[in-house]
C-alpha positions as CSV (number, residue, x, y, z in Angstrom):
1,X,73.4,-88.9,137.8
2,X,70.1,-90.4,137.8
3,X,68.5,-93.1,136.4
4,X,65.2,-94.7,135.8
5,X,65.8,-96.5,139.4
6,X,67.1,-93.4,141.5
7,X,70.5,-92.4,141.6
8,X,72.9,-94.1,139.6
9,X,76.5,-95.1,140.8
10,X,79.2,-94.6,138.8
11,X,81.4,-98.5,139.5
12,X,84.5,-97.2,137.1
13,X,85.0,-93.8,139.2
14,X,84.5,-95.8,142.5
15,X,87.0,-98.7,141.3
16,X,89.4,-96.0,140.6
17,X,88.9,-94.6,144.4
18,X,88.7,-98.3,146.1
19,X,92.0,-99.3,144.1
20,X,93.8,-96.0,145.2
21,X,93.0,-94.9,148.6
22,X,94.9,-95.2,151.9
23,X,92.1,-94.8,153.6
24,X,88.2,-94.7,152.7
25,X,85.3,-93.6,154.6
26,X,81.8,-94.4,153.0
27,X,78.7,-93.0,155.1
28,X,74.9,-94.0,154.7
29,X,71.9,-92.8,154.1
30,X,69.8,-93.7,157.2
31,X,72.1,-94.1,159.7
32,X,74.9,-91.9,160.7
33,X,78.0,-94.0,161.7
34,X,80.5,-94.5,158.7
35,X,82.1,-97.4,157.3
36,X,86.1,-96.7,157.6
37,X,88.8,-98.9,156.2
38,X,92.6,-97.8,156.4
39,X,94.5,-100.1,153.9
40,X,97.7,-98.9,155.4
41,X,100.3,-101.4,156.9
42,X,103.6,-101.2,158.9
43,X,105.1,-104.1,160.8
44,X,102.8,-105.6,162.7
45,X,100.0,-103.2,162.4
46,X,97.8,-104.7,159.7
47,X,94.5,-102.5,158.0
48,X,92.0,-101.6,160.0
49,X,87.9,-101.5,159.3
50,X,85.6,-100.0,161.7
51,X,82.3,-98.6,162.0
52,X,83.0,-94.7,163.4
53,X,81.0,-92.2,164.5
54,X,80.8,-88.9,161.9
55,X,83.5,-86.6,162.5
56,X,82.9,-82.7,161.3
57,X,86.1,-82.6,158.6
58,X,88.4,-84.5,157.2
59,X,91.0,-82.6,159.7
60,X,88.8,-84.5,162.6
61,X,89.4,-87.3,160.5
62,X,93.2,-86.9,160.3
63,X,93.1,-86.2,164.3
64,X,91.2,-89.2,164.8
65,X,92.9,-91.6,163.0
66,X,96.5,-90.2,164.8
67,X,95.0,-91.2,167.7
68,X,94.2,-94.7,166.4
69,X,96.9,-95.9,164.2
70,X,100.2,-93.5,165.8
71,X,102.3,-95.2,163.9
72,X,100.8,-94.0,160.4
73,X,101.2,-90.5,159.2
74,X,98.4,-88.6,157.6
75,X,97.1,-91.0,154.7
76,X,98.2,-90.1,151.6
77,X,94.9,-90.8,149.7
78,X,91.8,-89.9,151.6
79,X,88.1,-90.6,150.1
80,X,85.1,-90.2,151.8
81,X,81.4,-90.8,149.4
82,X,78.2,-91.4,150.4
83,X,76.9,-94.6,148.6
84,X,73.0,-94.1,147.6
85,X,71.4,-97.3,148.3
86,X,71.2,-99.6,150.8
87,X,73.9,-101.6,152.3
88,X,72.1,-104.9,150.8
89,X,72.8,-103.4,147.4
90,X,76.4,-102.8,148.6
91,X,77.3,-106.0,149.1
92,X,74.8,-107.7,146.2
93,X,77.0,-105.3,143.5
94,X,79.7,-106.5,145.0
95,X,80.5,-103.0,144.8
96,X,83.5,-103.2,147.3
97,X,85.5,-106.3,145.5
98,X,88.4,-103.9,144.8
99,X,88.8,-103.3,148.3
100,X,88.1,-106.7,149.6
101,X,91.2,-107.7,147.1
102,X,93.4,-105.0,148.4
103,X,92.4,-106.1,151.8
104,X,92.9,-110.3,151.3
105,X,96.0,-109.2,150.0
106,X,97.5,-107.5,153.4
107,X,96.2,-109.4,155.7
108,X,94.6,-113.1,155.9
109,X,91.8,-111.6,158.4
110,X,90.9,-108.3,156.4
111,X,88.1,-109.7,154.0
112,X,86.5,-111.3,156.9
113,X,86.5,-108.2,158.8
114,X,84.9,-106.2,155.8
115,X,81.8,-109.2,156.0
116,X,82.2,-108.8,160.2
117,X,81.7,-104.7,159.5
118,X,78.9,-105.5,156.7
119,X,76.5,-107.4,158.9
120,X,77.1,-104.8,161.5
121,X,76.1,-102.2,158.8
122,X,73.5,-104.2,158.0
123,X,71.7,-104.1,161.3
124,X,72.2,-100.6,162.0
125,X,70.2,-100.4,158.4
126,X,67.7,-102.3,159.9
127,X,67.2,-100.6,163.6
128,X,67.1,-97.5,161.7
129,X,64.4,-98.5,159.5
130,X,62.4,-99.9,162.4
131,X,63.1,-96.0,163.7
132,X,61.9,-94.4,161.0
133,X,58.3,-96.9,160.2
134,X,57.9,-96.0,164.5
135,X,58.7,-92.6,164.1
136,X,61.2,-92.5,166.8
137,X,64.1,-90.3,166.5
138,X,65.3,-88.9,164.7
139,X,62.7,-89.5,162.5
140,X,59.1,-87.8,162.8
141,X,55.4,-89.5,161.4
142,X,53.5,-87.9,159.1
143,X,50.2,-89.2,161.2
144,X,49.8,-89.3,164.5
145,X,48.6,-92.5,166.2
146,X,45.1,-92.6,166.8
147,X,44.6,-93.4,170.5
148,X,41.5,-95.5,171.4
149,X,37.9,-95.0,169.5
């Protein structure tokens, strides 16, 4: 849905996913590494949040994370979205507090991992702005630099 401001996001339906998923992957607008957090846990094998490369399905997904996290079966509630805006707004709406919760609550180093994976989110947002301003790939100018007068 849109709004006066661009697109609008919908925090009840995404509540509803960040309370109920095993595992989330949220990807990003100007940059093409994803945000993954698997809320799973089993002995000593606490969640995990990392900043992956895009995969081509959720099957690649599935393979992926078997390699990872062996001792977990295929998640039981998978969600991948695509949040709008930038990852500034991300973490000014708070818009991940569900699953910072759900986190603090597994683990005593799982919130702070989420802040660690922000601020890493945060500078890829910025490099690839820098990119796109500079034209460099994979980005293109509209003008040309002028070269000497």
């Amino acid at each position: 849905m849109f709004a006066e401001n661009g697109i609008e996001v919908d925090f009840e339906a995404l509540n509803q996913v960040l309370q109920r998923a095993d595992v989330l992957t949220i990807g990003f607008a100007l940059f093409p590494q994803r945000l993954l957090v698997d809320t799973r846990v089993a002995g000593d094998e606490g969640p995990m949040v990392a900043i992956v490369e895009p995969v081509a399905s959720v099957q690649g997904r599935f393979h992926w994370l078997g390699r990872r996290r062996p001792a977990f079966g295929a998640p039981k509630a998978f969600s991948y979205f695509l949040w709008p805006h930038t990852v500034r707004r991300l973490v000014e709406e708070d818009a991940l507090a569900p699953l910072r919760a759900r986190l603090a609550g597994v683990s005593n180093d799982g919130a702070a991992t989420l802040e660690e994976a922000f601020a890493a989110l945060s500078s890829l947002e910025r490099e690839a702005t820098i990119a796109a301003i500079r034209g460099q790939e994979p980005w293109r100018t509209i003008w040309e630099a002028r070269t000497g007068r």
